[in-house]
Each structure stands twice: as C-alpha cells, then as structure tokens.
C-alpha positions as CSV (number, residue, x, y, z in Angstrom):
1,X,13.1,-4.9,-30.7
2,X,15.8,-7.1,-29.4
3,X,14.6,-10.8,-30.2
4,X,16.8,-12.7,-30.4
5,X,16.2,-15.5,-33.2
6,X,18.3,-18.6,-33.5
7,X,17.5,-21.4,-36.0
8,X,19.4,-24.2,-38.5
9,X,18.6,-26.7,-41.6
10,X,16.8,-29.7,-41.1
11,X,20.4,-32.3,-40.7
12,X,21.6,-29.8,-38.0
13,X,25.0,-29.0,-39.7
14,X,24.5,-25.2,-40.2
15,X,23.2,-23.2,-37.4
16,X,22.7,-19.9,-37.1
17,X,22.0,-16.7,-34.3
18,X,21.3,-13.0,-34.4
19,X,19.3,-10.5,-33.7
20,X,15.5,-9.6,-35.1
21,X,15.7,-6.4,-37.3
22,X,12.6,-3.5,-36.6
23,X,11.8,-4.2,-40.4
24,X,9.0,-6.2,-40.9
25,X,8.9,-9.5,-41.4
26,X,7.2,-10.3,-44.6
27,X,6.1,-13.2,-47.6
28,X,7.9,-12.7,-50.6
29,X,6.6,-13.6,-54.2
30,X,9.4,-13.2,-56.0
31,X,10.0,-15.9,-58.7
32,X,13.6,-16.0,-57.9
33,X,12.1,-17.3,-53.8
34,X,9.7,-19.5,-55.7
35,X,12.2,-21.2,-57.1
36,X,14.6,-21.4,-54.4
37,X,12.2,-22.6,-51.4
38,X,10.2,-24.6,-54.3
39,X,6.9,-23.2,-53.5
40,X,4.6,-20.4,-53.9
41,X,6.4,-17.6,-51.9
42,X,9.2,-17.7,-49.1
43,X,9.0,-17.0,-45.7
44,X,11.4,-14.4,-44.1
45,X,12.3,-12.5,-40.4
46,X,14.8,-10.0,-41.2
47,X,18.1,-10.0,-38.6
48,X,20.0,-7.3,-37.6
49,X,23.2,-8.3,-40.4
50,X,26.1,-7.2,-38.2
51,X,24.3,-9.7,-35.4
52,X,24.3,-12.6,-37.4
53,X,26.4,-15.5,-36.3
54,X,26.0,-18.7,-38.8
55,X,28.0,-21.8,-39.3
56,X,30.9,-22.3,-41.5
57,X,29.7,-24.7,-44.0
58,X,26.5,-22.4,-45.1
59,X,26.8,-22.7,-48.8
60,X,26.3,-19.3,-50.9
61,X,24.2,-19.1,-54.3
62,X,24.7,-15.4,-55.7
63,X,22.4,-14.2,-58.4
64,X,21.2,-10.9,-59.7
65,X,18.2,-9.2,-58.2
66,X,15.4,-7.3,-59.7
67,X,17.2,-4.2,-59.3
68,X,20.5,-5.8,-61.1
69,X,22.7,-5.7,-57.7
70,X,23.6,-9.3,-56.3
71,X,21.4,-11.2,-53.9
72,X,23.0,-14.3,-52.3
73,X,20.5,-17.0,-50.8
74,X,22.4,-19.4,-48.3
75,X,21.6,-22.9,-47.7
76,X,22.6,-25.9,-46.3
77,X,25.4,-28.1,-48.2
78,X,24.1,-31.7,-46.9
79,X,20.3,-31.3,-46.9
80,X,19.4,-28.4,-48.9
81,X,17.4,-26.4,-46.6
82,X,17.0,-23.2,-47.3
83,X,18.4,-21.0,-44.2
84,X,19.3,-17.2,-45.7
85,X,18.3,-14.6,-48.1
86,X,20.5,-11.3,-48.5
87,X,21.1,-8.6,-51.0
88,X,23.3,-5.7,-51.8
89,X,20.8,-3.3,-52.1
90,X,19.8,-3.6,-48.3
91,X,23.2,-5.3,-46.8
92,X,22.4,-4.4,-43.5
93,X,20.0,-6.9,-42.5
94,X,20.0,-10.9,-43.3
95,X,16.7,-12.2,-43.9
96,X,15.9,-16.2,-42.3
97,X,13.6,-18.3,-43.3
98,X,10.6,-18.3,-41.7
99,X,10.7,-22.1,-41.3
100,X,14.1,-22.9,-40.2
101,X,13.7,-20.8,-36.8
102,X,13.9,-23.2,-33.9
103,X,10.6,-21.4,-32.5
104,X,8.6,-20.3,-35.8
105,X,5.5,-19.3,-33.8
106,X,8.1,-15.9,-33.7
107,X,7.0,-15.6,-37.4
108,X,4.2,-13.1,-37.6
109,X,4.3,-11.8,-41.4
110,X,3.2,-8.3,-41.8
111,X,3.1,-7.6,-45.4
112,X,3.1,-9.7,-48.8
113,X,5.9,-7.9,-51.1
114,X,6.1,-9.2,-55.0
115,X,2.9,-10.2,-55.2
116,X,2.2,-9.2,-59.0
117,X,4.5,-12.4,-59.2
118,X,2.3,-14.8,-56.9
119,X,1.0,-17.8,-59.0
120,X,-2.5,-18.3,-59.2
121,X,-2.8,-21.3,-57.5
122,X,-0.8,-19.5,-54.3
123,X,-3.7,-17.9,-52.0
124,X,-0.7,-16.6,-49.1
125,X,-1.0,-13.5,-50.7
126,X,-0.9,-10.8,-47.2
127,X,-3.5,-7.5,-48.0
128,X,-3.1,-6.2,-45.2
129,X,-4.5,-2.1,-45.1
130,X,-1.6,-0.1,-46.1
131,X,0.6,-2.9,-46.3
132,X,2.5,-2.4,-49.9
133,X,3.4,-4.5,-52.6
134,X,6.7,-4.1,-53.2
C-alpha cells in the first residue's frame, strides 16, 4: 500500500506527512490511550516510520509501555491535540491518530487490540472474526 496520509492538530502549528504502513489500522484500549486521547479508546493508522515527516514543535511525552520498553505519544504544544503514538518495541512504524488526518474517511479500523481494558461504558470494542485482542 502506498497511501499517502497527511494530517495536523486542530491550531495548525504541527503538521505532519508519511506514508500508510501494510499493518492494520486498529482501536486501541489501552488505559495508557484512554488517558491520553481522554476517552474510551484511541484511534490509529500506522505510517511507514522512516516516511514520516512532522513539524518541529511536536511535543514528546515518553512513558513505559506494557511490555516495560518506552512508548512516546506526540502532541501538539499550543492546543493539545493528540497527533502521534510510537513505541520501541515496534520503532518502525509511527502510529497517527485517527482523527487528526486531514481526510479521516481513510480510517477503516480492522481490529480492536487491548480490549480486556475497554471500560464498560465504551461499546467501540471491534470483534471482527479472527481479528485478535492483543
């Protein structure tokens, strides 16, 4: 697949480009994406890592993943939207949120991973015929 996804936060100052990973894309239950998007679940459209062009003033978070290697989740310094998700364990792709593509009808979620984690009042959960859980 070579889509091509482009995207930014909501106050325009971080922009970003690249290319759309074979992976699937996927809705992630994780607590640590609850907390960061401030919802149920978060969005995301893996990109090709070494394709990724983003602006300068992303700001990083790093944190430690369920597998104890470092994720990083990138967002925007001025508004706060959530743009990026990336991890150590799988460095060569760079996961985009769902919602800050410029053309989200791209965003076709194949899978649900984490969701053992899901709150109850989340219904997103994806269960999807061999699609796993984690």
């Amino acid at each position: 697949m070579s889509d091509k996804i482009e995207g930014g936060c909501k106050c325009g100052l971080v922009r970003y480009s690249g290319i759309r990973s074979d992976l699937p894309m996927f809705r992630c239950h994780c607590r640590d994406c609850q907390q960061l998007t401030g919802s149920g679940h978060s969005e995301m459209v893996p990109l090709v890592a070494k394709s990724v062009s983003i602006g300068d003033a992303l700001k990083t978070f790093e944190m430690a993943g369920g597998s104890g290697l470092s994720t990083f989740s990138g967002f925007c310094p001025n508004c706060g939207s959530p743009l990026i998700r990336r991890s150590e364990r799988v460095s060569d792709c760079i996961y985009v949120h769902a919602a800050s593509m410029d053309d989200p009808s791209k965003y076709h979620p194949a899978k649900s991973i984490y969701s053992e984690a899901a709150q109850a009042w989340d219904e997103a959960v994806i269960t999807t015929e061999g699609a796993g859980t984690k």
